[in-house]
C-alpha positions in Angstrom: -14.6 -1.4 -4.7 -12.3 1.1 -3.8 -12.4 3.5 -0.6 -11.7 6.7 -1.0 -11.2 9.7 2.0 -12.5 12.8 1.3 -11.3 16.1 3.1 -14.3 15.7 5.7 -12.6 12.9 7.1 -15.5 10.3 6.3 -14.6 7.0 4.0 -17.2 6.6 0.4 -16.8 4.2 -1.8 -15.3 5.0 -5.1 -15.8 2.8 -8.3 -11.7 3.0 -9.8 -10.6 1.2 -12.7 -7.3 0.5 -13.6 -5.6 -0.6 -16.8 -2.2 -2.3 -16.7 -0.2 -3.9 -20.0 1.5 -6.9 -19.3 3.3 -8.9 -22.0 3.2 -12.4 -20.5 0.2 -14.4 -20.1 -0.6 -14.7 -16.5 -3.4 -15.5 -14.2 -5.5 -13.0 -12.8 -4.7 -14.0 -8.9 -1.0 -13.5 -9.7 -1.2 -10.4 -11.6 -3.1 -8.8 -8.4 -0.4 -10.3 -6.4 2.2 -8.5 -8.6 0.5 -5.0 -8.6 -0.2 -5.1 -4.8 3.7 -5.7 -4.4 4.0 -3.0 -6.7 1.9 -0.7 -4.6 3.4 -1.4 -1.3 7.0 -0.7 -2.7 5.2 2.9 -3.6 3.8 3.2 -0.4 6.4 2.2 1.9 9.7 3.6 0.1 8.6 6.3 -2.2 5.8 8.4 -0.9 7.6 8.5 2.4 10.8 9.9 1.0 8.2 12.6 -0.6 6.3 13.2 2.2 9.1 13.4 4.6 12.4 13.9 2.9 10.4 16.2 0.4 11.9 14.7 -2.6 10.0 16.1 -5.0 10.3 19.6 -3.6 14.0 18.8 -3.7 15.9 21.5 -6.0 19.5 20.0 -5.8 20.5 20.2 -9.4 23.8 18.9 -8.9 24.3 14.8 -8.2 20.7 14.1 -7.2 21.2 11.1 -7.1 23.8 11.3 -4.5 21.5 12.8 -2.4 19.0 10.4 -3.2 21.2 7.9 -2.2 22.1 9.6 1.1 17.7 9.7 1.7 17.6 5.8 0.8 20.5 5.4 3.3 18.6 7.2 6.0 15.2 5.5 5.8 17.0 2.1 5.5 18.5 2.7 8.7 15.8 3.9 10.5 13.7 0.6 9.5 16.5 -1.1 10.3 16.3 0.2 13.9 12.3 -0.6 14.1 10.9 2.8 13.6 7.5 2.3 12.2 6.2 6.4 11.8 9.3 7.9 10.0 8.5 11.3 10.1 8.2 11.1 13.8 11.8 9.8 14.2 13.1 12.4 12.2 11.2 14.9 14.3 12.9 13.2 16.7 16.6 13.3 15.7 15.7 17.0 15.2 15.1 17.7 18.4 18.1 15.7 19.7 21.2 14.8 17.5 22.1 12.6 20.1 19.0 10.2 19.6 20.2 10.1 15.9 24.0 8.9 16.8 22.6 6.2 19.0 21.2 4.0 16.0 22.8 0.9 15.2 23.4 -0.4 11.5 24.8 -4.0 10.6 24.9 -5.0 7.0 22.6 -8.4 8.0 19.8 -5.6 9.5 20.3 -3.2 6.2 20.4 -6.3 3.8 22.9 -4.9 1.9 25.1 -7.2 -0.5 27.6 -4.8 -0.5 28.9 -5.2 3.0 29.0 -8.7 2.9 32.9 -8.8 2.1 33.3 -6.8 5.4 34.6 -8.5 8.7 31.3 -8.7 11.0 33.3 -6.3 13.5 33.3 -3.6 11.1 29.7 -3.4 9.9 28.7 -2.4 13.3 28.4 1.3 13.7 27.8 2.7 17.1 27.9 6.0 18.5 29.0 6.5 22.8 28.5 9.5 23.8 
């Protein structure tokens, strides 16, 4: 049973079903797992950048993915830094650059391979104002 939240606020139950193609042979407790994973990569990376970076009312036609690059970037350091409501922050950092500047980025926090052949001293970036 799925729950579903209609626009008066109240949960119902919903009866969903869903139909995925697989082309291995797998059991049923790790195909769930797989699609849950699946799901919370949705949830927690792309419906924020489209709720609040408004990717997909985005109409940069030149190098999107740049820019969608420069919105990964952002997020990553922001849960980097422990925010947990994203759209707060960037409320936030809106109302005071400053609060932006003062987040702190190592490659170890961002996971990133690709700072990994950087001295530790210059992954850190900090802002003192």
């Amino acid at each position: 049973m799925a729950q579903g939240y209609q626009k008066s606020g109240f949960w119902h139950e919903t009866d969903e079903v869903s139909f995925y193609a697989c082309q291995a042979a797998l059991p049923a407790a790790k195909i769930g797992a797989a699609i849950r994973e699946h799901w919370g990569i949705e949830n927690r990376n792309h419906h924020v950048r489209d709720v609040s970076f408004f990717e997909d009312n985005s109409r940069i036609r030149i190098k999107p993915g740049s820019f969608a690059r420069m919105r990964s970037f952002a997020l990553n350091i922001l849960r980097a830094n422990g925010a947990a409501n994203i759209g707060r922050e960037l409320y936030v950092n809106a109302l005071n650059p400053l609060h932006a500047m003062a987040y702190r980025a190592t490659g170890s926090e961002l996971n990133s391979p690709g700072l990994a052949s950087f001295p530790a001293s210059s992954r850190t970036c900090t802002y003192n104002a």
